[in-house]
N, C-alpha and C positions, 0 to 999 in steps of 0.2 A: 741367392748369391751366385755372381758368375765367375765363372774358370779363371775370365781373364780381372775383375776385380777382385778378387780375392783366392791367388794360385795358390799360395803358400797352404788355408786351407783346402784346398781338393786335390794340393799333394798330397795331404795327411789324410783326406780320405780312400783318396786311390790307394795310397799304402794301407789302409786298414782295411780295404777288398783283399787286398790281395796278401796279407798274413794271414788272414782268416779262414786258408783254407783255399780248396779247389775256384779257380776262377775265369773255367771256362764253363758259356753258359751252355745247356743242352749236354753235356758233357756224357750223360746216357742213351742220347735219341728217343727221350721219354716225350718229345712235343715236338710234333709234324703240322704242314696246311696240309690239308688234306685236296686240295684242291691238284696238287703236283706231286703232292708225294716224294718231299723232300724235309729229312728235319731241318728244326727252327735252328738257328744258327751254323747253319751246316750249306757246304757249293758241292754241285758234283765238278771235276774239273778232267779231261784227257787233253791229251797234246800226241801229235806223232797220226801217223798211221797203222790204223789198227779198228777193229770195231770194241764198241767199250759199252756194259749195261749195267745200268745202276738199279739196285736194289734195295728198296727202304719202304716197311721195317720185313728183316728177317730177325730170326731167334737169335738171342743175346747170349752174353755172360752173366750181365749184369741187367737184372728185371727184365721184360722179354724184348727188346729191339735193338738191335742193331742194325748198321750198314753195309750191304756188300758189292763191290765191282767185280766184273767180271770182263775180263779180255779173251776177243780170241782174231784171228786173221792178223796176227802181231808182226807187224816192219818195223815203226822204230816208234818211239814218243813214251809215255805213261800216262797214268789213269789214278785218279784218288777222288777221297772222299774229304776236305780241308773246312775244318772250322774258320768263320769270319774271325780275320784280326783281330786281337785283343789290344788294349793300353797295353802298356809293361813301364816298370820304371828301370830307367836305363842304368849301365853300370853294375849291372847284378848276376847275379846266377840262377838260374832256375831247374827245377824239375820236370820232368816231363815221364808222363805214364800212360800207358794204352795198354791193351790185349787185343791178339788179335788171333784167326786162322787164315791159315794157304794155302795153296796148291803148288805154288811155288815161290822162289826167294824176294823179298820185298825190302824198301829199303824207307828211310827214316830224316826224314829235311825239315829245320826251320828253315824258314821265312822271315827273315829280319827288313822292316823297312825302315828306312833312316827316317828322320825329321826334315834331309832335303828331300825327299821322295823315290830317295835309290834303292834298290833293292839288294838285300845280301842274302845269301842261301849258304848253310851251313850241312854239312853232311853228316847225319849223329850214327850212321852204321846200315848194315846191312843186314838181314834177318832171314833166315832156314824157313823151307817150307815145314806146315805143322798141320795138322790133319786135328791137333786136341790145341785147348785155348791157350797162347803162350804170352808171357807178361814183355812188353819192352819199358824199359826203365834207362831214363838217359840223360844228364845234366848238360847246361850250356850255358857259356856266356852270352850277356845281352851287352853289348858296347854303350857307349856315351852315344848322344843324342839318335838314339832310336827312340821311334811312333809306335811302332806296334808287330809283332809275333803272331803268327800259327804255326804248328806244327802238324807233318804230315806223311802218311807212312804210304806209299807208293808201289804199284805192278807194274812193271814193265817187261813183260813178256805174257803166253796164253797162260790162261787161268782165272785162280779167284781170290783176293782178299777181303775177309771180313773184318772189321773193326768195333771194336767197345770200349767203354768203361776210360774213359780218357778224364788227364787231370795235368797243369799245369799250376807249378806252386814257386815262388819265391823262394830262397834260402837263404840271403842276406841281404841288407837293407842299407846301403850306404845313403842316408837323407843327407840332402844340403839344401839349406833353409834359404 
C-alpha cells in the first residue's frame, strides 16, 4: 500500500510510531558506519568561523556512546551534532529530552520545516555549563502543515559539548481523518 493511495492509513500508522514512544531513530548513538565515524542517523553541522572537531563515539550516559564537538579559535557561527529530520504530525505538541555535559553555555533549537519547504527555528533555551550529566526537558509546538522536526542543542563559543540519551514524543494528537 502507498502513502499516496491510501493516506488516511499511514496517518494512523505514523500516529502509532509515534504514541509509541521514543521516535527518534539512533537516539543512543548505539549504531555508527564505521567507515567515517559518524552515528547512523546523525550530521555533524558548524557554521561561523571557528575550528570545530567531532567526536564519535565517546563515553555516554546512557550504554557507552555518545557525541562530542568541540570548538575552539571561536569568531562567530556554531557547531552541533543534529539528528536527520523526522515526519511529525503537525498541529501538536511534543517533547523533547536530551543530556548533555559542557564546558560552557549551550543552547537548544528546533528546526521546523513547512510542507512549502521553509524553514522555521524555534528557540527552546539556553543551558549553564555542567562539568556532571544534566537533563534538558523542553515542550514545543509543531504548527499546521509542517514536514518534519529535529532538534538540536548547540556551542557557540570555545569548548565542548557532549550529548546523549535523546527522545522526542508526542503529547496530543489532534487526528483529522
Amino acid at each position: 500500500a502507498t502513502r499516496e493511495t491510501y493516506p488516511s492509513l499511514h496517518r494512523r500508522l505514523d500516529f502509532m510510531e509515534l504514541v509509541s514512544g521514543n521516535n527518534l531513530p539512533n537516539s543512543h548513538f548505539r549504531d555508527w558506519t564505521v567507515s567515517n565515524s559518524i552515528p547512523d542517523k546523525w550530521v555533524k553541522s558548524k557554521s561561523g568561523t571557528h575550528n570545530s572537531t567531532f567526536t564519535y563515539p565517546v563515553t555516554g550516559i546512557v550504554g557507552t556512546k555518545a557525541a562530542r564537538v568541540t570548538v575552539s579559535s571561536y569568531i562567530s557561527g556554531e557547531s552541533k551534532w543534529l539528528f536527520d529530520e523526522i515526519s511529525v504530525i503537525p498541529d501538536n505538541t511534543y517533547s523533547f529530552h536530551n543530556q548533555y555535559t559542557s564546558t560552557t553555555s549551550t543552547k537548544l533549537v528546533a528546526l521546523i520545516r513547512r510542507t512549502n519547504g521553509s524553514i522555521q527555528t524555534l528557540q527552546l533555551g539556553t543551558f549553564p555549563a555542567s562539568a556532571t550529566w544534566k537533563s534538558v526537558d523542553k515542550t514545543f509546538y509543531v504548527p499546521a502543515n509542517t514536514k518534519s522536526v529535529t532538534v538540536y542543542q548547540l556551542i557557540s563559543a570555545n569548548g565542548s559539548l557532549t550529548v546523549d540519551d535523546f527522545s522526542l514524543k508526542i503529547n496530543g494528537y489532534a487526528y483529522a481523518n
